[in-house]
C-alpha positions as CSV (number, residue, x, y, z in Angstrom):
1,X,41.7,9.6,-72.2
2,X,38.2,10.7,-70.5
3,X,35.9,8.0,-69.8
4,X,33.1,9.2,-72.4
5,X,35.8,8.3,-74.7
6,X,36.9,4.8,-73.7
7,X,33.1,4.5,-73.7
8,X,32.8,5.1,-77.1
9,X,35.6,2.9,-78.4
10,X,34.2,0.3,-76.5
11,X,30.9,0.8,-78.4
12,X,32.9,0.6,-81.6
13,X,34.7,-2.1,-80.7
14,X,31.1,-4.3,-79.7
15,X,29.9,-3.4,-83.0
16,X,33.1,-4.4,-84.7
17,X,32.9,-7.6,-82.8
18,X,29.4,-8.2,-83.3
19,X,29.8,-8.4,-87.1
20,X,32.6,-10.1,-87.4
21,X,31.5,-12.9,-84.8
22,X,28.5,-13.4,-87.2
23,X,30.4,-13.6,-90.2
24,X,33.1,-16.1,-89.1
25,X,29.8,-18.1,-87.8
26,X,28.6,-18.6,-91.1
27,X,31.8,-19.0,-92.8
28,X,32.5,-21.9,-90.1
29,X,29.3,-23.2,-91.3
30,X,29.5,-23.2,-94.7
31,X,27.3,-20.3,-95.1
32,X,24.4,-22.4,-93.8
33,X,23.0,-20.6,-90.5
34,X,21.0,-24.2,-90.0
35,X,24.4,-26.2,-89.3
36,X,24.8,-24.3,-86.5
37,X,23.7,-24.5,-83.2
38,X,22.3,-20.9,-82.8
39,X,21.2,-18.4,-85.1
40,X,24.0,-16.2,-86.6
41,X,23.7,-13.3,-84.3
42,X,23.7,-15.0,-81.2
43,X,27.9,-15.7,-82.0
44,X,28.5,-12.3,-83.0
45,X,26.7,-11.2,-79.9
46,X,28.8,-13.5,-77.6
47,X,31.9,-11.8,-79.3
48,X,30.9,-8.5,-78.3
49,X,29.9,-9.4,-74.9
50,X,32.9,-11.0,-74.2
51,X,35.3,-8.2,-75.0
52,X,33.2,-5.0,-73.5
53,X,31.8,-6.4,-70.3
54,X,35.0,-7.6,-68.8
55,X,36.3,-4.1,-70.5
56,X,33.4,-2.3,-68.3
57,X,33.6,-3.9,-65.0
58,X,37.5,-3.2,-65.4
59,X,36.6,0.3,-66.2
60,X,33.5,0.7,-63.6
61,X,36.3,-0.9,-60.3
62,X,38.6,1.3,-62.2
63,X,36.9,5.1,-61.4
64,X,35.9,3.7,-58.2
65,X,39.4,2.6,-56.4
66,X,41.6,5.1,-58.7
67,X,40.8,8.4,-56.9
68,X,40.4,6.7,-53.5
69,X,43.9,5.4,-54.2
70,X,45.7,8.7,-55.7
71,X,43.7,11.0,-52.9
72,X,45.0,8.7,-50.3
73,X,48.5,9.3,-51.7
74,X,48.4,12.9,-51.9
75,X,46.6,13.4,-48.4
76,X,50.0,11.0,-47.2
77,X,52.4,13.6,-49.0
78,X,50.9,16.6,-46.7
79,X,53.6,18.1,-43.9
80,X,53.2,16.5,-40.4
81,X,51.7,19.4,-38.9
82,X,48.8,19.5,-41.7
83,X,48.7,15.7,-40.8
84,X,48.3,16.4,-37.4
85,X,45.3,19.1,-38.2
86,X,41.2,17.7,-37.5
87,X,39.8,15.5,-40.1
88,X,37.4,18.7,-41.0
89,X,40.8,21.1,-41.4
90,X,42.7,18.1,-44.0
91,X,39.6,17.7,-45.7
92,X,39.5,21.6,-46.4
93,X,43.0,21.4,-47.6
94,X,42.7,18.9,-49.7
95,X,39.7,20.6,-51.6
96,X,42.3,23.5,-52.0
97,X,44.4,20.7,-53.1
98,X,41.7,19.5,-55.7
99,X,41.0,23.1,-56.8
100,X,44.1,24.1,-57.8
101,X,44.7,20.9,-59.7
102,X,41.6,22.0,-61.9
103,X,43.1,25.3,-62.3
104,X,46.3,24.3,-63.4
105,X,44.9,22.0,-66.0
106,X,43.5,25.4,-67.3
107,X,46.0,27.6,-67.0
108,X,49.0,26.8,-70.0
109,X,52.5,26.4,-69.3
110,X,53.7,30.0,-70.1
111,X,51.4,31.3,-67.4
112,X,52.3,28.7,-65.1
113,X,56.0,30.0,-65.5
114,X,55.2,33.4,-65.4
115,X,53.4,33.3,-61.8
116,X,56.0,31.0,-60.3
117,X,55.4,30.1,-57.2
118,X,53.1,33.2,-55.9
119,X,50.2,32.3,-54.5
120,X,48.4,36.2,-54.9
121,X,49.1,35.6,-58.7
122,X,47.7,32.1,-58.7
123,X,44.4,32.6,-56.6
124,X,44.0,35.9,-59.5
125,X,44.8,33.7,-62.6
126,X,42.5,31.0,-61.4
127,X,39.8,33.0,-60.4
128,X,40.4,34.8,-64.2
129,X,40.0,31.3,-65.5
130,X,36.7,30.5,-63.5
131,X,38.3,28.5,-60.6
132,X,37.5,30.3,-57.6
133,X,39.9,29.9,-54.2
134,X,38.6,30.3,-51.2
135,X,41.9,31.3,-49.8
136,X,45.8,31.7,-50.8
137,X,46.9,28.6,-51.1
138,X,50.2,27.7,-49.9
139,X,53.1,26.1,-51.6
140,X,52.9,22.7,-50.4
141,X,49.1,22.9,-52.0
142,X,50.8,24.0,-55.2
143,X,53.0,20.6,-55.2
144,X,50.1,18.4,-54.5
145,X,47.9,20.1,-56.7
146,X,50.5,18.7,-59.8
147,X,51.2,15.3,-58.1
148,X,47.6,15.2,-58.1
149,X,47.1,16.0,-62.0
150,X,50.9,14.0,-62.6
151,X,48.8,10.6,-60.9
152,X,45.6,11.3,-62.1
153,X,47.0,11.4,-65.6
154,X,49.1,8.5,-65.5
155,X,45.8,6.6,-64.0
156,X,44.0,7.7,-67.3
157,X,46.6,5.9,-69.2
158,X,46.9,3.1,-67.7
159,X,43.2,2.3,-67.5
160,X,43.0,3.4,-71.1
161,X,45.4,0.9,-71.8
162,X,44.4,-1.8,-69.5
163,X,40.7,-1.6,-70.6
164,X,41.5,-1.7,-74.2
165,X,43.5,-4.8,-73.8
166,X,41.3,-6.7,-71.9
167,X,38.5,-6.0,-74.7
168,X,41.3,-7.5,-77.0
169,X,41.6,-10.1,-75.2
170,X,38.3,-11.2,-74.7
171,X,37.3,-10.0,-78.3
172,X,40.5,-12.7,-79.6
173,X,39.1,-15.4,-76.9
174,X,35.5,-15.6,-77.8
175,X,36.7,-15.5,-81.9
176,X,38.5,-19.1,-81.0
177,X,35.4,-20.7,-79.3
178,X,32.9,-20.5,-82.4
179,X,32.2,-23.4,-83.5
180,X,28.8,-25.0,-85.8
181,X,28.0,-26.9,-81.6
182,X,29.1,-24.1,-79.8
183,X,26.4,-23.0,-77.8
184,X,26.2,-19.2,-77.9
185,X,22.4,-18.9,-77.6
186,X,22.6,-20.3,-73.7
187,X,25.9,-18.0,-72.8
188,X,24.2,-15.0,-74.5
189,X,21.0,-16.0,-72.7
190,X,23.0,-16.7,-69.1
191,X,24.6,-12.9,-69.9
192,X,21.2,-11.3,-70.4
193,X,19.8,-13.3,-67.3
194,X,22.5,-11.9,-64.9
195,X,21.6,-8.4,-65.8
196,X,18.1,-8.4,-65.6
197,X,18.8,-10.4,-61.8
198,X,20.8,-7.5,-61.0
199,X,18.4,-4.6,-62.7
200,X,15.7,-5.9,-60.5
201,X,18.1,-6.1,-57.5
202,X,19.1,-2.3,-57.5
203,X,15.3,-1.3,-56.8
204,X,15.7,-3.7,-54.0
205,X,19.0,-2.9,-53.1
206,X,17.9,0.5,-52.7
207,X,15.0,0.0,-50.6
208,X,17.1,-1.3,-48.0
209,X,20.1,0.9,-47.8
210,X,17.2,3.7,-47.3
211,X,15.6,1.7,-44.5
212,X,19.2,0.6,-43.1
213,X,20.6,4.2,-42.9
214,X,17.3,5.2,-41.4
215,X,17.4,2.5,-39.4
216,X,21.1,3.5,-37.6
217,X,20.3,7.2,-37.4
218,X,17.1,6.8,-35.7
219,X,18.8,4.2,-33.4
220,X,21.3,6.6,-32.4
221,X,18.0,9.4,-31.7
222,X,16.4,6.7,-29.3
223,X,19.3,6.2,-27.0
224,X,19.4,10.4,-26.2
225,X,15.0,10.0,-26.2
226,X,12.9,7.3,-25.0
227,X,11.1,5.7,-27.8
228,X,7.4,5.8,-25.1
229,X,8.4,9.7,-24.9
230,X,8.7,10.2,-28.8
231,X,5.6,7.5,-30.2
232,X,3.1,8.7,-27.6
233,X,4.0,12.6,-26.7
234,X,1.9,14.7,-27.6
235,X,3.9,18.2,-27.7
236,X,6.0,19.0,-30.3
237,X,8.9,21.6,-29.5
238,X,12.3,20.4,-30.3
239,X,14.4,23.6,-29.2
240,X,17.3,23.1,-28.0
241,X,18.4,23.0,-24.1
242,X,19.7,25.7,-22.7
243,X,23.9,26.0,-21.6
244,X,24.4,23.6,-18.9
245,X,20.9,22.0,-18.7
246,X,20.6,18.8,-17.9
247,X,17.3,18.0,-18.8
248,X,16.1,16.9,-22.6
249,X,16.7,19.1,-25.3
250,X,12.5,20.1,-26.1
251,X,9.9,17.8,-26.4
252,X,9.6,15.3,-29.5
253,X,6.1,13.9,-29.5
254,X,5.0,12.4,-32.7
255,X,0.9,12.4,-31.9
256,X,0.7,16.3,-33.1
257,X,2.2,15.7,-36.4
258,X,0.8,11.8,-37.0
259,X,-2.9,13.9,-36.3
260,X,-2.1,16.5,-38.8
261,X,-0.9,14.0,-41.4
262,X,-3.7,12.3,-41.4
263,X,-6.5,14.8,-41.1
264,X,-5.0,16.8,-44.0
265,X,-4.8,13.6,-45.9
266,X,-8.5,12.6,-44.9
267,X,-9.6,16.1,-46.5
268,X,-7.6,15.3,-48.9
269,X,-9.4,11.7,-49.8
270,X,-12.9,13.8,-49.3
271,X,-11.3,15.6,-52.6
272,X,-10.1,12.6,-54.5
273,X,-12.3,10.0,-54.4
274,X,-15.7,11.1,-55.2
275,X,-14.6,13.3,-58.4
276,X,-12.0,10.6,-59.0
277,X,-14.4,7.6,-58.7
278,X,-17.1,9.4,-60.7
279,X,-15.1,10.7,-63.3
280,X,-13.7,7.0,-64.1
281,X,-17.2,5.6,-63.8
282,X,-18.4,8.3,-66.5
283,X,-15.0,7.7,-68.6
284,X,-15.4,3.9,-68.5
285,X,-19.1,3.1,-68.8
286,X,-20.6,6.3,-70.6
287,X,-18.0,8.3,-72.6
288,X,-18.1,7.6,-76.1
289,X,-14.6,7.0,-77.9
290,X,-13.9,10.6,-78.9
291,X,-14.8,11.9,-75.7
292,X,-12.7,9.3,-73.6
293,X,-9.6,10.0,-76.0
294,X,-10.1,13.8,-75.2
295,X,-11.2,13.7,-71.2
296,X,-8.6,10.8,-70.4
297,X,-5.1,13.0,-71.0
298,X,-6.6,16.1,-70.2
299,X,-7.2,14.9,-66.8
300,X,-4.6,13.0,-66.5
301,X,-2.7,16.3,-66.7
302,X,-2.8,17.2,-63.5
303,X,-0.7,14.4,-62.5
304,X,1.7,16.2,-64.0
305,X,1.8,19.4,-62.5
306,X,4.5,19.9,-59.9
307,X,3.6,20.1,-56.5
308,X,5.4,23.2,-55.7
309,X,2.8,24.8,-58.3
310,X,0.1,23.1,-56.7
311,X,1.3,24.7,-53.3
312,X,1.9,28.4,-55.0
313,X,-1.9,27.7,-56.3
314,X,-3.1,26.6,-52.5
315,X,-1.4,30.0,-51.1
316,X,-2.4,32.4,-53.6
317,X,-5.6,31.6,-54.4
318,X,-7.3,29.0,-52.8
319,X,-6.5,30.3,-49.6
320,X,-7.2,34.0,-49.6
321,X,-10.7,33.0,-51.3
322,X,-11.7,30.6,-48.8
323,X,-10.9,33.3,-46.3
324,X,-12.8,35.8,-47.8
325,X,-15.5,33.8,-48.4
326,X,-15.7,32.8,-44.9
327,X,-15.5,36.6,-43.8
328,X,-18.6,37.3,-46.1
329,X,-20.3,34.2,-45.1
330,X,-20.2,35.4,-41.6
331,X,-20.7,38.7,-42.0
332,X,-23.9,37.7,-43.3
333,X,-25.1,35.9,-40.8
334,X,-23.4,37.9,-37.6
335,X,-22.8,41.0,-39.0
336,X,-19.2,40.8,-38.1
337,X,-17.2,40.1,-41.0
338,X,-14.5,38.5,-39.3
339,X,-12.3,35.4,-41.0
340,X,-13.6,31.6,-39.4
341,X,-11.0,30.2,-42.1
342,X,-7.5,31.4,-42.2
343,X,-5.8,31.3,-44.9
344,X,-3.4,28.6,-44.0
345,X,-5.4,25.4,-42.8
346,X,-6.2,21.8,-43.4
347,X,-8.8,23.0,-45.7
348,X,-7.1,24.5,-47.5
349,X,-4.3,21.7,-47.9
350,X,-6.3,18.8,-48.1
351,X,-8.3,20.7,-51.0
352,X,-5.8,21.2,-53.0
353,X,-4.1,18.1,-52.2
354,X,-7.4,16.7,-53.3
355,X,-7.2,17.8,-57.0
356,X,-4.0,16.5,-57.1
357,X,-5.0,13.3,-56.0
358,X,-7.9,13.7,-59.0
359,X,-6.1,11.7,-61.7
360,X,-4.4,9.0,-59.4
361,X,-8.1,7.9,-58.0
362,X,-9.3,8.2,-62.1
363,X,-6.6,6.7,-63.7
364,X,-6.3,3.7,-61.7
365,X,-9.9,3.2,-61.4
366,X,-10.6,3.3,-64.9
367,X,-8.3,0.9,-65.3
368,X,-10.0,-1.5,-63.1
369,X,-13.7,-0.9,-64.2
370,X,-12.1,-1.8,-67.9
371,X,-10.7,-4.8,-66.9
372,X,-14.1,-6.1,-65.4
373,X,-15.2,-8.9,-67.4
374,X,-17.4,-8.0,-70.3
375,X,-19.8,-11.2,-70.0
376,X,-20.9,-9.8,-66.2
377,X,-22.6,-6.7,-68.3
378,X,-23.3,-8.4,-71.0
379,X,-25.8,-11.0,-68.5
380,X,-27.3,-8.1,-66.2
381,X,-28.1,-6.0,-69.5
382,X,-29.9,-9.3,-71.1
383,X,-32.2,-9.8,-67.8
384,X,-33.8,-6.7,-68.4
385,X,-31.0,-4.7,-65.8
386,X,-30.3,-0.7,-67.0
387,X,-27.1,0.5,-67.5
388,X,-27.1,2.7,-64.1
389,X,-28.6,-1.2,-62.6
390,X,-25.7,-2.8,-64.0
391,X,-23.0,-0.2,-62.9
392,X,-24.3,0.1,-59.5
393,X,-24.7,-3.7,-58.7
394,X,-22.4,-5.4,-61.1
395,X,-19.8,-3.8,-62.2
396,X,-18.8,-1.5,-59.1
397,X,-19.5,-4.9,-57.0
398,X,-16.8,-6.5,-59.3
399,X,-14.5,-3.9,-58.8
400,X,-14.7,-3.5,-55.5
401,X,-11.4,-4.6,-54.3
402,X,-9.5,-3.0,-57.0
403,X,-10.8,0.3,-56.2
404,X,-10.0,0.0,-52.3
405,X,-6.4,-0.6,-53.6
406,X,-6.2,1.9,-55.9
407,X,-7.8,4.2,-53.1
408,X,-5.3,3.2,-50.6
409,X,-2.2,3.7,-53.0
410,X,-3.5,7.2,-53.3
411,X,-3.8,7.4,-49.5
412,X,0.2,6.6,-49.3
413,X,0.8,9.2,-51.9
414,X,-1.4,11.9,-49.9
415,X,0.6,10.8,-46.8
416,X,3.9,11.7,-48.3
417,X,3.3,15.0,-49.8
418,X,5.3,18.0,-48.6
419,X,5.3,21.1,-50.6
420,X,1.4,21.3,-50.5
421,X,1.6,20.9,-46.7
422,X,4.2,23.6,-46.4
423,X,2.3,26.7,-48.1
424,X,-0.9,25.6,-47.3
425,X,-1.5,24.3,-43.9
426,X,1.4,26.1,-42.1
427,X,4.6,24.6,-39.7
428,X,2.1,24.7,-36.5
429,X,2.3,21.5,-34.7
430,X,-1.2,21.0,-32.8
431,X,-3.5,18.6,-31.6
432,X,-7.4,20.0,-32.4
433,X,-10.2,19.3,-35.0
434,X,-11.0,22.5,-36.2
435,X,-10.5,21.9,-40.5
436,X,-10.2,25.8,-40.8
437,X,-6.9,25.8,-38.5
438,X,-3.3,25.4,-39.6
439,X,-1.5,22.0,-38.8
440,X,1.4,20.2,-40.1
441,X,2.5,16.9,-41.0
442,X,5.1,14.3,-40.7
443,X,7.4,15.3,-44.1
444,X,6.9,19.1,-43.0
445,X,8.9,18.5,-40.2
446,X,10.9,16.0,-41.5
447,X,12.7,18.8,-43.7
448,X,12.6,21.6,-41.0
449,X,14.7,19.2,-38.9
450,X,17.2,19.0,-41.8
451,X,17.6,22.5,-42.5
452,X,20.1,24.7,-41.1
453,X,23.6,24.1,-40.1
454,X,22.6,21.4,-37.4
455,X,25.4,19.0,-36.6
456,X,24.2,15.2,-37.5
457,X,24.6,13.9,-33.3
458,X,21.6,16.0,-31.8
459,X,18.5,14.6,-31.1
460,X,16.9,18.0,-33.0
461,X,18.3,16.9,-36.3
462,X,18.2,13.0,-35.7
463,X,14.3,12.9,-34.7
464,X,14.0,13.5,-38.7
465,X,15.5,9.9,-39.1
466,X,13.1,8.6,-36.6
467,X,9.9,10.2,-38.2
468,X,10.9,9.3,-41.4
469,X,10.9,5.3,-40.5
470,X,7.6,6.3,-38.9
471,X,6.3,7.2,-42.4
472,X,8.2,4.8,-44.2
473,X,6.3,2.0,-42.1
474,X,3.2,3.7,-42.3
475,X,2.8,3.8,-46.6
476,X,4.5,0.2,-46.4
477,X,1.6,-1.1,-44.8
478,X,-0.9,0.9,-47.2
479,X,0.7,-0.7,-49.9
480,X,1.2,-3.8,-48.5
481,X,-2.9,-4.4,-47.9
482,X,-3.5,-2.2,-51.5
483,X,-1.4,-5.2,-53.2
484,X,-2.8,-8.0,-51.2
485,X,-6.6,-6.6,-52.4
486,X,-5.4,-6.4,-55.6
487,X,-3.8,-9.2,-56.1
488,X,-6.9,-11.2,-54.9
489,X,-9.3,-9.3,-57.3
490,X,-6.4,-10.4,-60.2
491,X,-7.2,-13.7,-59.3
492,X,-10.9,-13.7,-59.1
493,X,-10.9,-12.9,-62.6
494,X,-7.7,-13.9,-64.5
């Protein structure tokens, strides 16, 4: 039985349990929910809970040690001299293994007869049947392939079986605790505690297996590169040493790309803020209603857009018109009508990045205007202030420390932008000033590093892990200082 299925039984079997946990209640009772301890439902929902967790946590173990079990047994069943083979060479026969256990669950049991044991005929009928092979397999792969599907069938039915029963079980259980003093409002309330503890824990969780795995990888780069060599270099060429060399394998200097990541983000900030800051100001303070109901999603739009349109935008148009302007520009005032902006630069990049950035400065700054205090107006407007007077040196005063946080959350998300960076501001990793040059940033290179068939132990692939704990601890800080502002403008005026 598939696991959508048990799924849904279960979810019969909570409803089932659910109704007939509240009706016993109030038959217990008398039919008088106020003799009991807890309302109604809280019984019929300790009924249910009691026969599908245990049920799911027997099912979630279940699909987790099952195939790591069975795959175990099958990879033990191999001949010696397969045994004997690389990790790499087993793991490529036991994906031959695995694909021709798929296949034969398609094929029927006439055709499985009718090939026998060829594997020519196999490979054909599978690849008929939409199961590619990479190879012909060979006839020890044909006996695994159906002591693979033999196990993993019997596993299905036993966990069918085992899961069901222990939903009986604790379904039959809970039924025998109800009673009119039972407490089923706390145990229902402990239950719904636990998950929200561990909802919140798998954001957290999260966070630091990423920083953990980054953590060991980058390790691993520093012992082949000096940390001094890689936070303070300033050339960026990662190629790879030639056969026999014994010095390091190119040049891994963060400065380059740390300069380029933030200059194209400074553009980029140029962008946001002003159109951003005075777009909320106008939404918040001068907008009427209709107008803010209109303006407010249509800018907020933008947010939406994916970036990889956002970079198709930067290198089709932005960036050819900014170099023709340029050319016309200067051949106005030269004569020679050649191009001061190419096409691919930090202008470019930070500009567009910039109207991206557009509804993350408005949104969150509106919000923050709003949420000043409607009596700080209301006492500059009745000593005889304007409303430009009040905006200027009340309410933007007031907001103050809400805007720098919202303005430096932004910063973190220009900062960690890629796609953008790629189209629009080239791979080029160099150390100048010039806004109408190409540079690159720390994500660009991040995912060059990782592309290509690069083995996971050279410092070319593993100086990804080390820049990306170089960004991770950059935007932690950001947001670190954005909360801290914000939280101390929350209480100001809470």
């Amino acid at each position: 039985m598939s696991t959508p299925l048990i799924l849904l039984i279960l979810a019969i079997i909570a409803i089932a349990c659910y109704v007939v946990g509240t009706r016993h209640a109030l038959a217990i009772a008398g039919g008088r929910s106020s003799k009991l301890h807890s309302r109604p439902g809280y019984y019929g929902t300790f009924v249910a809970l009691c026969a599908v967790l245990p049920s799911v946590l027997i099912l979630a173990a279940w699909l987790v040690v099952s195939p790591l079990y069975i795959n175990s047994t099958v990879l033990d069943g191999f001949p010696e001299d397969v045994k004997a083979r690389s990790p790499a060479e087993q793991g490529l026969s036991f994906g031959m293994v695995s694909s021709l256990a798929r296949g034969m669950n398609v094929l029927s049991l006439d055709e499985i007869e009718l090939i026998g044991g060829n594997p020519v005929e196999l490979r054909a009928a599978l690849g008929a049947k939409g199961v590619p092979l990479a190879g012909d397999p060979e006839p020890y792969m044909v006996e695994s392939a159906g002591d693979l599907n033999v196990m993993t069938k019997i596993s299905n039915w036993v966990m069918t079986a085992v899961v069901l029963l222990a939903a009986l079980i604790g379904a039959g259980f809970s039924y025998t605790r109800i009673a009119p003093r039972f407490r089923a409002r706390n145990r229902v309330e402990k239950v719904i505690l636990a998950s929200l503890v561990v909802a919140s824990s798998i954001a957290i969780l999260t966070t630091v297996g990423i920083v953990a795995s980054m953590l060991t990888e980058a390790t691993h780069f520093f012992t082949s590169i000096p940390p001094w060599e890689f936070f303070f270099g300033t050339v960026w060429d990662p190629r790879f040493a030639a056969a026999g060399a014994t010095d390091s394998a190119g040049q891994f200097g963060l400065i380059p790309l740390l300069l380029g990541t933030l200059y194209i983000g400074f553009v980029a900030m140029l962008v946001a803020v002003p159109s951003g800051l005075f777009s909320a100001i106008y939404m918040s303070e001068y907008a009427s209603r209709g107008v803010r109901s209109v303006a407010k999603p249509l800018l907020e739009v933008l947010a939406g857009i994916p970036t990889i349109v956002y970079g198709f935008f930067a290198l089709t148009t932005v960036g050819p018109f900014l170099r023709d302007l340029s050319s016309q520009l200067n051949g106005l005032v030269t004569g020679d009508y050649a191009n001061f902006i190419q096409a691919q630069s930090v202008l470019t990049a930070g500009f567009v990045m910039g109207i991206m950035l557009i509804p993350y400065v408005s949104s969150l700054s509106d919000d923050i205007i709003t949420a000043v205090p409607g009596t700080l107006r209301d006492g500059s407007l009745g000593l005889g202030a304007t409303q430009s007077e009040t905006i200027k040196k009340v309410v933007l005063p007031a907001a103050l420390p809400g805007i720098v946080g919202a303005l430096l959350m932004t910063a973190s998300r220009a900062i960690g932008e890629t796609m953008i960076v790629v189209l629009a501001a080239g791979v080029a990793a160099r150390m100048q000033l010039n806004p109408f040059e190409p540079m690159t940033t720390v994500t660009v290179k991040i995912v060059s590093q990782l592309t290509g068939d690069l083995e996971f132990t050279s410092p070319q692939t593993l100086v990804a892990f080390a820049l990306g704990i170089t960004l991770f601890a950059i935007t932690l800080c950001l947001n670190i200082y954005a909360l801290y502002i914000v939280r101390k403008y929350r209480e100001q005026y809470e």
